[in-house]
C-alpha positions as CSV (number, residue, x, y, z in Angstrom):
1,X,0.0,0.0,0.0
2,X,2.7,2.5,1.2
3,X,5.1,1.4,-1.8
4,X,2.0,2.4,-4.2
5,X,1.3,5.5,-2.5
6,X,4.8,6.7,-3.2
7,X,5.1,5.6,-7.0
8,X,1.6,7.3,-7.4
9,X,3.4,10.0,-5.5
10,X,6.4,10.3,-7.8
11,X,4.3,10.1,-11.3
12,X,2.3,13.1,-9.8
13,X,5.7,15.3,-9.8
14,X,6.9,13.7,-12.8
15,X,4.0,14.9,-14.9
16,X,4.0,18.4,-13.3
17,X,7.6,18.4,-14.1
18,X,6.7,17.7,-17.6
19,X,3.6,20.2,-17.8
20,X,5.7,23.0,-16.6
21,X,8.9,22.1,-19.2
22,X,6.2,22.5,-21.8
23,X,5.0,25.0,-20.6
24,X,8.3,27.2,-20.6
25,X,9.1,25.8,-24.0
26,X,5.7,27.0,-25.5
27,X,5.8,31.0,-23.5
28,X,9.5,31.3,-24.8
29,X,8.2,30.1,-28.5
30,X,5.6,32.8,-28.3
31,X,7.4,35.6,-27.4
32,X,9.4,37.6,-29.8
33,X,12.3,39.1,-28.9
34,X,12.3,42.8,-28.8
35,X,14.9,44.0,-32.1
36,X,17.6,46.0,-31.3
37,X,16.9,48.6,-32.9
38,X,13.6,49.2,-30.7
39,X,15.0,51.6,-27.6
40,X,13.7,53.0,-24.5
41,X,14.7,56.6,-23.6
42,X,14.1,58.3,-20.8
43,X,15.1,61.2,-19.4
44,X,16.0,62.3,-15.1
45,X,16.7,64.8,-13.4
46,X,17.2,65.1,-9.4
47,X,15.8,61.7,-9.1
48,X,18.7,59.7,-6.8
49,X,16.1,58.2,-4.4
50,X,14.6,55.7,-6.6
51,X,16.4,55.6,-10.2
52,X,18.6,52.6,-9.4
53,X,15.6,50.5,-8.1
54,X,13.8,51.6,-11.3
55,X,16.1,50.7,-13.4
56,X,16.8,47.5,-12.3
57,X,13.0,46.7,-12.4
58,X,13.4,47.6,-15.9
59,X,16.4,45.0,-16.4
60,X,14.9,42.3,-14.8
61,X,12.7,39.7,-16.0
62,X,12.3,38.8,-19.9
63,X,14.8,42.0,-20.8
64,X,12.7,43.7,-22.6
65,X,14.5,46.9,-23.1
66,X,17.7,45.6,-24.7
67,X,18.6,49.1,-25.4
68,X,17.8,51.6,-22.6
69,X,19.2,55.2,-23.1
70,X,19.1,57.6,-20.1
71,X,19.2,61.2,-21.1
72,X,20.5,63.0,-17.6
73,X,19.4,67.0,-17.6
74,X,22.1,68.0,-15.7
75,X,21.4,66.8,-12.3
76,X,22.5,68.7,-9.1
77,X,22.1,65.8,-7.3
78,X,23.8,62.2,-7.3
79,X,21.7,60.9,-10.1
80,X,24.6,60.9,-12.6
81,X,27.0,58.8,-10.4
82,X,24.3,55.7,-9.7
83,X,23.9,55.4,-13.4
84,X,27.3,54.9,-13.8
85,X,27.9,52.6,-11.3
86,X,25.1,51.0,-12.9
87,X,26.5,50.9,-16.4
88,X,29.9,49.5,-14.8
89,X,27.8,46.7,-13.7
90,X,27.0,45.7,-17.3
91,X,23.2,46.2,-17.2
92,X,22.1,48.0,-20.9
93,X,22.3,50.8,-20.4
94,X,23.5,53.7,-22.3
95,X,24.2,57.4,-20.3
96,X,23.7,60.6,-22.2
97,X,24.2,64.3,-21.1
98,X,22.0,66.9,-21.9
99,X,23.3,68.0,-24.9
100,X,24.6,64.4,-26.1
101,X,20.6,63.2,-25.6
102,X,19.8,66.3,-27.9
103,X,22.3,65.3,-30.1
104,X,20.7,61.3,-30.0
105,X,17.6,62.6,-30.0
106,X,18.0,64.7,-33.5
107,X,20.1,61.7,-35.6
108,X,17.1,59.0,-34.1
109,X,14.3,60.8,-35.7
């Protein structure tokens, strides 16, 4: 009795294990990944409380935004220095000043 218990046991997490491979195997089939040449670009200013936590949100997951660009406006603050760490830390990211995000901004368009 016990020894059938178990094997039922074990053929219950066997199929599960199965369902979820194929499960994974069909979600990753389905989505497209995002082109390169498809960019996010956002722009900060003063915003060292919660840019590194933002942008890490924005890294995680199924990377959507291969290509993030952050267009700093000259912040008085720290802002600039935690994107930097941020880009030594290989995340995708791509730091602009003010007038190198104009400059972006006009060949993009």
């Amino acid at each position: 009795m016990l020894e059938t218990v178990i094997y039922g046991l074990i053929w219950c997490f066997a199929v599960y294990g199965i369902l979820v491979m194929l499960q994974e195997i069909v979600r990753n089939s389905t989505y497209q990944k995002i082109e390169e040449n498809v960019k996010l670009i956002m722009t900060v200013k003063n915003v060292e409380n919660g840019i590194e936590n933002y942008i890490r949100e924005l890294n995680m997951g199924r990377n959507f935004y291969n290509n993030l660009v952050v267009i700093d406006l000259d912040s008085d603050d720290d802002t600039l220095c935690i994107l930097k760490e941020l880009e030594k830390e290989n995340i995708n990211l791509k730091i602009l000043s003010s007038s190198e995000g104009k400059e972006y901004l006009a060949k993009q368009i």
